[in-house]
N, C-alpha and C positions, 0 to 999 in steps of 0.2 A: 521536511516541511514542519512536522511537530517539532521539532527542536527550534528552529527559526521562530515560530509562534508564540513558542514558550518565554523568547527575550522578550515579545512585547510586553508592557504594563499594563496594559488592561486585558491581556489574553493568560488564561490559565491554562493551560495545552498538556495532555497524560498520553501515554504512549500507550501500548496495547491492554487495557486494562483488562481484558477478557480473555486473556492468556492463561491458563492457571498456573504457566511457569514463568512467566515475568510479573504477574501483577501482585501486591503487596494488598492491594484488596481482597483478591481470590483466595492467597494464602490462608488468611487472615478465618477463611471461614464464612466468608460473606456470599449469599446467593447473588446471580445477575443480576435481577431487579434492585436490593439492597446498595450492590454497587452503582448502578447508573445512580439511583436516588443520593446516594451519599456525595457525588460528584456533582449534581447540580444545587445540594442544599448545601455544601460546606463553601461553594465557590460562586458564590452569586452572580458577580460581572460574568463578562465574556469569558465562559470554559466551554472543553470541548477533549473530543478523544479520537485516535486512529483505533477503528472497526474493519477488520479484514471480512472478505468476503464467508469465510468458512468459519467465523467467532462466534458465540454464542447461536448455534444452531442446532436443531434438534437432532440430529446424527452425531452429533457429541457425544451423545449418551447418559449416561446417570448423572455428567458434571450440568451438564447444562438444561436437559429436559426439552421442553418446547421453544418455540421463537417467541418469547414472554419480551426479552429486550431490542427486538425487531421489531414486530406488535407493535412494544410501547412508545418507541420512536417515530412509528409511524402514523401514530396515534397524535403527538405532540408536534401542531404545525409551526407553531412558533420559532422550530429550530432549523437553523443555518445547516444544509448536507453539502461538501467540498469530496466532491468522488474522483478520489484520483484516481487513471489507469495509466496502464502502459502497452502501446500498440504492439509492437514487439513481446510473443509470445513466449519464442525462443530466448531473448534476453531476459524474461522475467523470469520462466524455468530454470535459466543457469546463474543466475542470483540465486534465487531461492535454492536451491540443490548446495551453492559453494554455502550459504550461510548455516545448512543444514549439517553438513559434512564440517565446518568448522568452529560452529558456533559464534563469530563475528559474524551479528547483524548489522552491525554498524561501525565504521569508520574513521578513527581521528587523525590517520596519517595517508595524505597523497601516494604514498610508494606501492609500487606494482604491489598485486597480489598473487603469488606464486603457487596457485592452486589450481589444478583441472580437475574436471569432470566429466564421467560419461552419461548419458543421456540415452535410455531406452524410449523404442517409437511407440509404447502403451501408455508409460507415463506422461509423455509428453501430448497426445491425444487428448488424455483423461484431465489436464491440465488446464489444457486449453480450451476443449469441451465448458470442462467446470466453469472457468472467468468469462467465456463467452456467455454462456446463460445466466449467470450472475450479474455481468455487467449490464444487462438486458432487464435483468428482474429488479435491479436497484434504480434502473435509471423510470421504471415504471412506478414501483414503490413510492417515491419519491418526488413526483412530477408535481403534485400540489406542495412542496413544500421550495424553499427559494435554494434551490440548489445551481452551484460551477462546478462542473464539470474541467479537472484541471489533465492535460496531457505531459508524461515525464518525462517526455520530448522536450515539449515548451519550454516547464520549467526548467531544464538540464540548459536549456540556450538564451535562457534570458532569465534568471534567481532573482534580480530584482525588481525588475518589471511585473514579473510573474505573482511576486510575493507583492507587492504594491496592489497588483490586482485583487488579490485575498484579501487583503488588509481593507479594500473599501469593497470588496461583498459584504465581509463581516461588519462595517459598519464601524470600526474603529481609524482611529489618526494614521494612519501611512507614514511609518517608520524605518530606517534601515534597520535591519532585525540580521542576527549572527548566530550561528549556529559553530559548534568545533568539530560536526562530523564533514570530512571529505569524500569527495570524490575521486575513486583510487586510478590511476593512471592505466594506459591500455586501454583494448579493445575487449568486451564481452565475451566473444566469439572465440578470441586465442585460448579461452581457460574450458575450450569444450573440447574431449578427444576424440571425440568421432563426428566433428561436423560433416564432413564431408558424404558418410555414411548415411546420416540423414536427411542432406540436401536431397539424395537421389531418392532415397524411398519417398521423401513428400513431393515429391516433381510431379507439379500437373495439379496438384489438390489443393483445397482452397490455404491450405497452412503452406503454400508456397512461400508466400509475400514476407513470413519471418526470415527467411534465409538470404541477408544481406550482407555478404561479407564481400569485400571491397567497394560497397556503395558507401556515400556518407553518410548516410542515415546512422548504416551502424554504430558510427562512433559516441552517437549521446543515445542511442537507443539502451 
């Protein structure tokens, strides 16, 4: 979605600025607040940033301090909130785990990806736990300000319509917009080794409904 954004012309689109190991901000020596402020004074039109749920929080520790750049966001009603999630808990865990274990966050080539992973039933909990009361606490945070709510479902089944739909939240000209990261071929599911292990242990409990493997849901979840 940030990379799509970023071809438009009147959208200036930064990717995880509050990473301190991706951002050239953070590097740089710059506190949170510094950074958000430099982001909106240097890029006046339509900009904007991907904020994960666990960024700039105060369990960060010495890097980050307090929620100074939550606070402050939620202080300034003026601004556009696009909160993506993804219902599928289990597909998000085993993203994030392959991106972890291999360092490709992102995508230029269609071709299978030839990596599995295993999955422990605390991590996976603690995981889900975590996004479920964050996805809860954002969508409350945020209720006075003009926020969409966008699902990875939707977008995965419909990139232009969906992107269309962004494009006139935000208030800009509705563009076809391109991006060079793909969507890698396969199923989610195939790059877990012990699925099956943990179908059984979550059977019955409310973390059921992630365990779709021969539904269609699966395949864009």
């Amino acid at each position: 979605m940030v990379e799509l954004l970023e071809s438009h012309p009147q959208i200036k689109a930064f990717d995880e600025i509050f990473d301190p190991n991706l951002s050239e901000f953070m590097r740089s020596g710059f506190k949170p607040l510094q950074v958000l402020e430099k982001v909106y004074e240097a890029y006046p039109w339509m900009s904007g940033f991907k904020l994960t749920y666990s960024q700039a929080r105060k369990y960060d520790g010495e890097i980050f301090g307090e929620d100074d750049v939550w606070n402050k966001l939620r202080e300034l009603k003026d601004i556009k909130v696009i909160h993506s999630v993804r219902d599928n808990g289990l597909a998000r865990i085993i993203s994030w785990k392959v991106g972890m274990e291999t360092g490709a966050w992102h995508h230029y080539s269609e071709r299978k990806l030839d990596v599995r992973v295993k999955l422990e039933v605390e991590e996976c909990v603690e995981m889900w736990e975590f996004c479920e009361e964050r996805e809860k606490q954002l969508d409350e945070w945020f209720s006075d300000h003009p926020l969409l709510k966008v699902r990875y479902r939707d977008l995965a089944q419909d990139v232009p319509g969906k992107m269309e739909e962004i494009q006139r939240f935000l208030g800009v000209e509705p563009r076809a917009l391109t991006s060079r990261i793909k969507k890698r071929k396969g199923n989610w599911y195939d790059r877990l080794e012990n699925y099956e292990e943990l179908e059984e242990h979550f059977r019955g409990t409310k973390w059921e409904r992630f365990f779709t493997r021969g539904k269609q849901a699966a395949v864009v979840e």
